[in-house]
N, C-alpha and C positions, 0 to 999 in steps of 0.2 A: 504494500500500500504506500508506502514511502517512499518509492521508484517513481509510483505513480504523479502523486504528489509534488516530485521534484521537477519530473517529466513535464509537467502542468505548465511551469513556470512561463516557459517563454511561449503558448499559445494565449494565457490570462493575458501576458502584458500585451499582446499583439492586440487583442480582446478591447483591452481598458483603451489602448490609441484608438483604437476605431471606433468604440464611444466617444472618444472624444471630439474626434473627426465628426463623429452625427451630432454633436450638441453643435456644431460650430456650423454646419450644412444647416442646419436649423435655425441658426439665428439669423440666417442669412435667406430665409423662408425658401429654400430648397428643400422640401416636404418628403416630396419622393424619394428623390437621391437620400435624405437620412434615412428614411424609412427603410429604403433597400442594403442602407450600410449596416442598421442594426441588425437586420435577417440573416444577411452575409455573414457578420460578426459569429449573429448567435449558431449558426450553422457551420461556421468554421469549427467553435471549442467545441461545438459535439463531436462535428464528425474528427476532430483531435483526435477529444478523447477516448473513442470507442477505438480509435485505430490504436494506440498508445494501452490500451485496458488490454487488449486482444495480444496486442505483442508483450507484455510484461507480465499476463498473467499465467 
């Protein structure tokens, strides 16, 4: 579980910049475009992490 965990690190951060990226598409009333980058985001750390679960575990 620790592997995991460590493994984690740099998809989060990859994660947390492209939130940040949508809050900032967003204030810039680029609706869509954030819209599509937190999907992307949330669909990247899954599919990470399922890939990353499968090879470590």
């Amino acid at each position: 579980m620790f592997k995991f965990i460590f493994a984690m690190i740099i998809p989060v951060i990859i994660f947390i910049y492209t939130l940040s990226f949508m809050r900032w598409m967003y204030r810039q009333k680029h609706t869509a475009a954030a819209a599509s980058a937190a999907v992307l985001g949330i669909l990247a750390v899954f599919i990470s992490g399922a890939a990353l679960w499968r090879m470590i575990t």
